[in-house]
N, C-alpha and C positions, 0 to 999 in steps of 0.2 A: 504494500500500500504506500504509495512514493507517487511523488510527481519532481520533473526535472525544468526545472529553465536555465537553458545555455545561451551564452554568449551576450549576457544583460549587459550594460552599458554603466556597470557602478564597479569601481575598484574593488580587490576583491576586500581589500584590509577593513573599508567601510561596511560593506556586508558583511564580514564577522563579526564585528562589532556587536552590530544589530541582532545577527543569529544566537549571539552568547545570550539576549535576553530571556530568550524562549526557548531553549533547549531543556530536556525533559520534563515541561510543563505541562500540565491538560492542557487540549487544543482551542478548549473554550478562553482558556485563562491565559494562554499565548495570543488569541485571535484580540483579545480586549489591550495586551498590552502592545500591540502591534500598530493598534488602531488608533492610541496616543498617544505615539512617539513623532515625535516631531521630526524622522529624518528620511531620507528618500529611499532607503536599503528599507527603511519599516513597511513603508506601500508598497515596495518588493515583494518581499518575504510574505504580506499578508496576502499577497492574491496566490503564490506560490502554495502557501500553508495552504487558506482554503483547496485550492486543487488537489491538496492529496486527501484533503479530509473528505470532499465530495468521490475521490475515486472510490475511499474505502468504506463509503456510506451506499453508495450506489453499486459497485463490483463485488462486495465482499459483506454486503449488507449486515454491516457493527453500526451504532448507533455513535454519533460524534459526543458522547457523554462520557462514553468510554473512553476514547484514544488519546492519546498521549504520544507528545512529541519524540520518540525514539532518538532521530537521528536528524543532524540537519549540517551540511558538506559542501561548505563554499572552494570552489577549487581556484586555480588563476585558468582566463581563456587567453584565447589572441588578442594581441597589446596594437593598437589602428594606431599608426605613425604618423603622425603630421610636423611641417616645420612652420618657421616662420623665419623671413627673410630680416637681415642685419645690414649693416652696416659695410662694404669691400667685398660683396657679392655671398657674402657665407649667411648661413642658416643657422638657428636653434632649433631642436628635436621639442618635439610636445609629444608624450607618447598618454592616447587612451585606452586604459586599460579597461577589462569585462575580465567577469567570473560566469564561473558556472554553478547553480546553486540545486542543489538535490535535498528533499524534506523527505521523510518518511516518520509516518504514523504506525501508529499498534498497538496493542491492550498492552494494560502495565503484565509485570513480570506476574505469575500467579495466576491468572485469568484466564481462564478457559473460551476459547474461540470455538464459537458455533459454526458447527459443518452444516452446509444447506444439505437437505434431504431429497438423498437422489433414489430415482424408482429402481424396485430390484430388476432386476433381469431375467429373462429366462436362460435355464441350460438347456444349451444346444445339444440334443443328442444325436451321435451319429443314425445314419439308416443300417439298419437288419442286415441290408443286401451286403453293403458296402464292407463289413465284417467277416475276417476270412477266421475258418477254424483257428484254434492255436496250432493244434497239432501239425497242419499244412505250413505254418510260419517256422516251426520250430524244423521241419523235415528239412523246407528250401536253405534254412541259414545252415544246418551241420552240413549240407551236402555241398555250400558255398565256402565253407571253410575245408572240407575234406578235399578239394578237387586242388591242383597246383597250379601253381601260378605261370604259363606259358613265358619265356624268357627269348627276349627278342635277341638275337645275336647282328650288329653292326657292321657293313662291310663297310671295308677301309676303301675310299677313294680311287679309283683305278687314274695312276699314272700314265697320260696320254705323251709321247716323246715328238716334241714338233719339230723339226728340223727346217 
């Protein structure tokens, strides 16, 4: 139960910031402090958070009362280079960095997850026909092991002498 957004457009140091507030929090009690935080990794993170909370409300159908923030994994993405022009033709570097950020939900530790309830099945039985005696099975394999193994003999290349 996770949801991923790659290659956001916030550093990633600021987004861990942010993510240290709500890691292993109820989802409810991360969603509220996410909500007033005054910083731009916050409105991040809360639309990310919801995204896994709804995956694992609708996919795996746990109720968001349960879940709890498990895991949340700002990585560095690719760094958009840009410059700006100086002074005797040379440049400064401005480099924009992104992360990539991955949440995952789950019941705390302890908590039994409900298996959805799947229909039985029937067993397939073979047909009558299709069923050979044992004794027929058991006659053809000794007689497949009793016979010897025909052994190919290789000739050797005949040497043609071209003049």
């Amino acid at each position: 139960m996770k949801a991923v957004l790659r290659r956001i457009r916030i550093s990633p140091k600021k987004a861990n910031l942010v993510a240290g507030l709500v890691r292993g929090k109820t989802v409810k009690e991360a969603l509220a402090i996410l909500k007033f935080t005054p910083k731009k990794g916050a409105k991040i993170l809360y639309k990310v958070l919801h995204s896994a909370a709804s995956n694992a409300k609708n996919n795996f159908k746990q109720s968001m009362d349960d879940l709890v923030v498990s895991k949340i994994l700002v990585t560095k993405g690719p760094t958009y280079k840009r410059s700006v022009p100086i002074s005797r033709g040379r440049v400064h570097p401005i480099r924009k960095r992104t992360c990539h950020i991955t949440v995952e939900v789950g019941l705390p530790e302890g908590a039994r997850v409900k298996k959805p309830v799947k229909k039985e099945e029937k067993a397939v039985q073979p047909a009558e026909s299709a069923e050979k005696p044992v004794k027929e099975v058991v006659k053809k394999e000794e007689k497949r092991l009793k016979t010897p193994k025909k052994k190919t003999v290789k000739k050797a290349p005949s040497k043609k002498a071209s003049k």
